[in-house]
C-alpha positions as CSV (number, residue, x, y, z in Angstrom):
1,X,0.0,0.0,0.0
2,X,0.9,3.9,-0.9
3,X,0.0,6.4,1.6
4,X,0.9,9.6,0.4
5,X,0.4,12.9,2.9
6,X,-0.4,16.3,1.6
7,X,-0.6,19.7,3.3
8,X,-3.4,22.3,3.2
9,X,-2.2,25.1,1.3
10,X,-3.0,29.5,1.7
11,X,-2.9,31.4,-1.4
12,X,-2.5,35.1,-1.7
13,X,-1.3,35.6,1.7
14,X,-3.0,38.9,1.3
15,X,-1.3,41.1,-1.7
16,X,0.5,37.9,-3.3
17,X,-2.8,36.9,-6.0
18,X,-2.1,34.5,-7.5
19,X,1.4,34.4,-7.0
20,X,2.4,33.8,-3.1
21,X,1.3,30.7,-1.3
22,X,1.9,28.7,1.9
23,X,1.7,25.1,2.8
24,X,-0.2,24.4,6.8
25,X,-0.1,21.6,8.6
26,X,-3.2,20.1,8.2
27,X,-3.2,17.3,6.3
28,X,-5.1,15.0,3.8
29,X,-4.0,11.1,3.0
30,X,-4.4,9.3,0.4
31,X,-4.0,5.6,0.7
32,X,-3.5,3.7,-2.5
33,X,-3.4,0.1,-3.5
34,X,-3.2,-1.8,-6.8
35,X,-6.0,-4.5,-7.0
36,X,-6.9,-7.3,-9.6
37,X,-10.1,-5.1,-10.7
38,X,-12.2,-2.5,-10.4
39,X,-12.0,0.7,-9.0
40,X,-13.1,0.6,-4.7
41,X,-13.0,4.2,-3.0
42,X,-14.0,5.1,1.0
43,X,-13.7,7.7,2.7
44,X,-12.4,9.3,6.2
45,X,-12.1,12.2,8.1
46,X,-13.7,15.3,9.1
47,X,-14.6,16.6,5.7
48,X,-15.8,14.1,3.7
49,X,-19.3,15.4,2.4
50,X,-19.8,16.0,-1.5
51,X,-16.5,13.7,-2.5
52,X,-17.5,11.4,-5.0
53,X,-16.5,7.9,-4.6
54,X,-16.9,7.1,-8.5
55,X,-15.1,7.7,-11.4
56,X,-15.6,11.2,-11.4
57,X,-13.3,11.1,-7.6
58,X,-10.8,13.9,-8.4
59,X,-8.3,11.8,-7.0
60,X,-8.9,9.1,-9.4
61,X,-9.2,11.3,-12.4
62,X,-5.9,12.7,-11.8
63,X,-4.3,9.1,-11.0
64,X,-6.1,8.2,-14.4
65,X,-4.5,11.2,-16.6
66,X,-0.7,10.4,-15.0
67,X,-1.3,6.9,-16.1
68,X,-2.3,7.6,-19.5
69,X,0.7,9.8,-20.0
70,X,2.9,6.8,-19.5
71,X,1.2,4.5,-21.3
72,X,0.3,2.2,-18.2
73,X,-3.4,0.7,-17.4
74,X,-3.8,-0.5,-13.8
75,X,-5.8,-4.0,-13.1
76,X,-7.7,-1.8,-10.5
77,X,-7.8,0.6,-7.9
78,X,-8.7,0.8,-4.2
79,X,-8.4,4.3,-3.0
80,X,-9.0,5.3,1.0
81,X,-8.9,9.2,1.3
82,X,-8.6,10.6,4.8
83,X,-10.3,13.9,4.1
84,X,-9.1,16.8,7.1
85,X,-8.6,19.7,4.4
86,X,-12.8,21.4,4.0
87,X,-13.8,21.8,0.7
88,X,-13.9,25.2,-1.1
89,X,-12.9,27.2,1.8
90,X,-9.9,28.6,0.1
91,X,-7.3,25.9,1.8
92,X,-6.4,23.9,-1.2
93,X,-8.5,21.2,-1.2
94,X,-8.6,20.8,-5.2
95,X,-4.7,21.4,-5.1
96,X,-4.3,18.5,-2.4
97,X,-6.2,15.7,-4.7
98,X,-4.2,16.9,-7.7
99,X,-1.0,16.6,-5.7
100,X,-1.6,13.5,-4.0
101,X,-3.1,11.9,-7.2
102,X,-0.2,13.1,-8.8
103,X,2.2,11.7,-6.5
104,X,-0.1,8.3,-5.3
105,X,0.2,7.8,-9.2
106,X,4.0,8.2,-9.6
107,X,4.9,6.0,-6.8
108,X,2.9,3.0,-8.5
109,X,4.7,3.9,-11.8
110,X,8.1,3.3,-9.7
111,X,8.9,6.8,-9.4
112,X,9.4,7.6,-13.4
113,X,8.4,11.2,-13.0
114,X,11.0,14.0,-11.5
115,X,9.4,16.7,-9.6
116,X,9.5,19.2,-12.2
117,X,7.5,16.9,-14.3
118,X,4.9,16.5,-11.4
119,X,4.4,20.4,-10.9
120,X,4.0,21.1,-14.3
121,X,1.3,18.7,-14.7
122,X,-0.5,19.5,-11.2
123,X,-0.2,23.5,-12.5
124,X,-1.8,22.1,-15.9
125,X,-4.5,20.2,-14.4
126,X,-5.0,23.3,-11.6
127,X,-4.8,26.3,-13.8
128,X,-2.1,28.3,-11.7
129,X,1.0,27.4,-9.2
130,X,0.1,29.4,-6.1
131,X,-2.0,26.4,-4.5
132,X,0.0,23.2,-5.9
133,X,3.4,24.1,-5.0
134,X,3.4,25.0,-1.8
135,X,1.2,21.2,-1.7
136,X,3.9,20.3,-3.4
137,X,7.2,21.5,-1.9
138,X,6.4,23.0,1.5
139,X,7.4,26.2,2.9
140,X,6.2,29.8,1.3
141,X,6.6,29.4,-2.5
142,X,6.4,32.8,-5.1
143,X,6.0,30.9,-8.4
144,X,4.7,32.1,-11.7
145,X,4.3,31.0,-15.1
146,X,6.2,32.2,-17.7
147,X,4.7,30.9,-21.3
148,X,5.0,26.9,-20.7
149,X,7.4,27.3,-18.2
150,X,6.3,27.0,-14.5
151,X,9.2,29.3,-12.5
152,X,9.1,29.3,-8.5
153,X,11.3,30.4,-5.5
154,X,10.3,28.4,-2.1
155,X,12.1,29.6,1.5
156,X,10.9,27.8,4.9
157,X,9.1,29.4,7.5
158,X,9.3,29.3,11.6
159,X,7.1,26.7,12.1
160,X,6.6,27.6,15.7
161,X,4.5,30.7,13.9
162,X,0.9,30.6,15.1
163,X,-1.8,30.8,12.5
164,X,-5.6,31.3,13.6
165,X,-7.5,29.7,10.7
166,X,-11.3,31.1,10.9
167,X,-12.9,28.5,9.0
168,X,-17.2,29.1,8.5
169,X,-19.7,26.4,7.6
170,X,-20.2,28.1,4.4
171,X,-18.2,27.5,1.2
172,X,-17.3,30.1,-1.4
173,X,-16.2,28.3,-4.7
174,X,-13.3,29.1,-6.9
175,X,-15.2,30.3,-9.7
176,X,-17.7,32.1,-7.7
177,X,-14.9,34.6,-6.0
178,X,-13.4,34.7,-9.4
179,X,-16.5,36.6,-10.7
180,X,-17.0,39.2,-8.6
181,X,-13.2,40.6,-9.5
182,X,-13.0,44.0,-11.6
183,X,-11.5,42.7,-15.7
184,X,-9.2,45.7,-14.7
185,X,-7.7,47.8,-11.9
186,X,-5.9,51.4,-11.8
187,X,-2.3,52.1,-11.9
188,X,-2.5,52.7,-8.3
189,X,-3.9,49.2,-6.4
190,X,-1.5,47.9,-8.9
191,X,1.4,49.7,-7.5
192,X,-0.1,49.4,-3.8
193,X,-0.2,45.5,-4.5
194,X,3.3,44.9,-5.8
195,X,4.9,47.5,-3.0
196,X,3.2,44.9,-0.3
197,X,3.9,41.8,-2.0
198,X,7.6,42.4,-2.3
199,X,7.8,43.6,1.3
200,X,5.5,40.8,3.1
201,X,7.9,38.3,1.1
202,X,10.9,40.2,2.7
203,X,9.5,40.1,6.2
204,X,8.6,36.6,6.3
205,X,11.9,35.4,5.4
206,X,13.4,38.0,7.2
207,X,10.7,36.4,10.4
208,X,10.1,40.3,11.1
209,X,6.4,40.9,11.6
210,X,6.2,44.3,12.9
211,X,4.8,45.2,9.8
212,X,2.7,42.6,8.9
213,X,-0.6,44.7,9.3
214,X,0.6,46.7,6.6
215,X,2.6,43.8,4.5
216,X,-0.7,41.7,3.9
217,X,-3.3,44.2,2.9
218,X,-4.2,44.2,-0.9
219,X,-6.3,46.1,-2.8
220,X,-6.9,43.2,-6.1
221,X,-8.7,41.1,-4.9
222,X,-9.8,40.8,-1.2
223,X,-11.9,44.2,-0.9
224,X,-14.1,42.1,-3.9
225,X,-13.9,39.0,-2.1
226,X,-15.2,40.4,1.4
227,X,-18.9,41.2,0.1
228,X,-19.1,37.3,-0.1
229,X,-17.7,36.9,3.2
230,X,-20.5,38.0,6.3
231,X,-18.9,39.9,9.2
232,X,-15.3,40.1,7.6
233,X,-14.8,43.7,9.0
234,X,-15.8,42.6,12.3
235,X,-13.7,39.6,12.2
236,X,-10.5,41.7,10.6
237,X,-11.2,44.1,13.2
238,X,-11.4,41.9,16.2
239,X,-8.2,39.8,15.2
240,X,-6.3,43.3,15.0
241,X,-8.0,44.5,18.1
242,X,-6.9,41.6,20.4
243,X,-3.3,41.6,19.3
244,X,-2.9,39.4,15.7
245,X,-0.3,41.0,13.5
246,X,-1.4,40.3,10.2
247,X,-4.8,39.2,9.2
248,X,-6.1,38.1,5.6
249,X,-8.1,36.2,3.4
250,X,-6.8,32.6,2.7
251,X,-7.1,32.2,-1.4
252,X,-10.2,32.4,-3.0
253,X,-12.2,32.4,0.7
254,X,-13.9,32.3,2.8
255,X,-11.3,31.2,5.5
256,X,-9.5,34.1,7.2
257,X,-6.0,33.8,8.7
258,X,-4.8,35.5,11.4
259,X,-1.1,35.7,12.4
260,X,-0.3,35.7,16.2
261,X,2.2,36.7,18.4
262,X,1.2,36.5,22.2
263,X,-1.4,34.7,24.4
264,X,-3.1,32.1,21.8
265,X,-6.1,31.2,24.3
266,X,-7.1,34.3,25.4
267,X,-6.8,35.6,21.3
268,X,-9.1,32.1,20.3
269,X,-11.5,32.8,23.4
270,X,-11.9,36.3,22.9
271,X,-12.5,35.8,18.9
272,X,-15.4,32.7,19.5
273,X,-17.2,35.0,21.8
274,X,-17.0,37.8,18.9
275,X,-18.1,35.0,16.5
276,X,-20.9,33.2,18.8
277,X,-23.3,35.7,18.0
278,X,-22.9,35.4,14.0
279,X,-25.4,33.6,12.1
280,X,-23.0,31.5,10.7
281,X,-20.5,29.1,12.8
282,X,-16.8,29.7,12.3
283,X,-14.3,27.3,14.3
284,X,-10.9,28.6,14.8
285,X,-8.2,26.3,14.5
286,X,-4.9,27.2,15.7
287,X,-2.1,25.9,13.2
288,X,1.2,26.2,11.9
289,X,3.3,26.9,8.7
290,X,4.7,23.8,7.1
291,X,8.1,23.4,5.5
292,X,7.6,19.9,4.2
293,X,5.6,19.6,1.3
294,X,3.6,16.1,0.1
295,X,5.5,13.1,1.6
296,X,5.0,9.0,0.1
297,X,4.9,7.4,3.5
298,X,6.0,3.7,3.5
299,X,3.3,1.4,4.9
């Protein structure tokens, strides 16, 4: 059996769209074994609602495409997929399957394709880098794609960092917070986007977050995103206001991330209480950056 282990993934990171991402630790599995026939997929975990367990498993599809690049037809498939990542709340779920399928493929194939060869397919299948390379390799990645060419920098992160994750019961898809983006944007945001971006790069590797209140605003994408997103002022507010240094919308929504820096507990108690009177339910989950990216776990 394969068991191949993939972290959750931030996009954006604020004023990075499109272009900046971070792996978390929280973590799908995929469990993969070659049978005589037929294709046999169950489920696990805490998010498992609305995953397929036919052909049209993203998981499976993706295994499916790597194999037909190399020419190789598996006898069959059992596929077990521990599910801890939600779906479309802006933590890479998609990016997770592609990656793990990806790599849950490669490992049956003996390990034929080199990484560059996996991230340029997982970019093809996803549409953009910023989600499937920090999957991928860990750490905070800066990756673009030049033509056919998919070009990235990756640098790791203090992973004793604390990151409130304020995940609601709600989902925002992809292509829904896609939509409500302006086709254009003055010479202004643009320059007020790139001064951030290249300084919130600096000051995470740099581990300075002084300035991280500044570093992660953005003015592309997230003052769009937040009409989607209930209460977003009074949850920016209240993370600023009870000591997080940077606070900001994790890829496409609607999770928010905090960053912290002082007394975790009384920041998580003080921000249910602000949260408990919401309509919606948001539970706050207290992570980490992670510098390893997917892992093929021997079993």
């Amino acid at each position: 059996m394969i068991k191949v282990r993939v972290p959750a993934t931030s996009a954006n990171l604020g004023p990075g769209f499109d272009c900046l991402g971070m792996a978390i630790n929280m973590y799908n599995e995929i469990h993969v074994d070659e049978i005589w026939g037929g294709l046999d997929i169950t489920l696990s975990g805490r998010y498992i609602q609305g995953i397929s367990t036919g052909e049209d498993n993203l998981v499976y599809q993706v295994m499916q495409r790597v194999f037909d690049s190399a020419g190789y037809t598996p006898k069959g498939l059992k596929i077990h997929m521990v599910n801890n990542i939600p779906l479309a709340r802006g933590l890479g779920s998609s990016a997770a399957c592609i990656v793990g399928g990806i790599v849950a493929a490669n490992s049956i194939l003996g390990g034929t394709l080199t990484l560059q060869q996996m991230i340029d397919m997982a970019v093809d299948m996803e549409g953009h880098p910023d989600n499937v390379l920090p999957a991928m390799v860990g750490g905070i990645t800066v990756s673009l794609k030049a033509e056919r060419d998919v070009l990235y920098n990756r640098f790791d992160m203090d992973e004793g960092m604390k990151l409130a994750v304020f995940i609601p019961d709600f989902e925002i898809s992809t292509r829904q917070a896609r939509k409500v983006l302006p086709s254009s944007v003055s010479m202004k945001d643009a320059i007020f986007n790139i001064s951030r971006a290249v300084f919130l790069v600096s000051a995470l590797r740099a581990g300075d977050m002084k300035n991280l209140h500044i570093a992660t605003q953005d003015a592309l994408h997230q003052p769009y995103r937040k009409k989607l997103i209930p209460h977003w002022d009074d949850i920016i507010e209240g993370c600023y206001h009870f000591g997080a240094k940077g606070v900001f919308l994790s890829g496409a929504g609607p999770t928010i991330i905090a960053v912290l820096d002082g007394e975790i507990d009384r920041f998580k108690d003080a921000l249910y209480g602000l949260t408990s009177v919401f309509d919606e339910k948001w539970e706050i989950e207290i992570l980490s950056p992670c510098n390893q990216g997917v892992q093929v776990i021997n079993m």
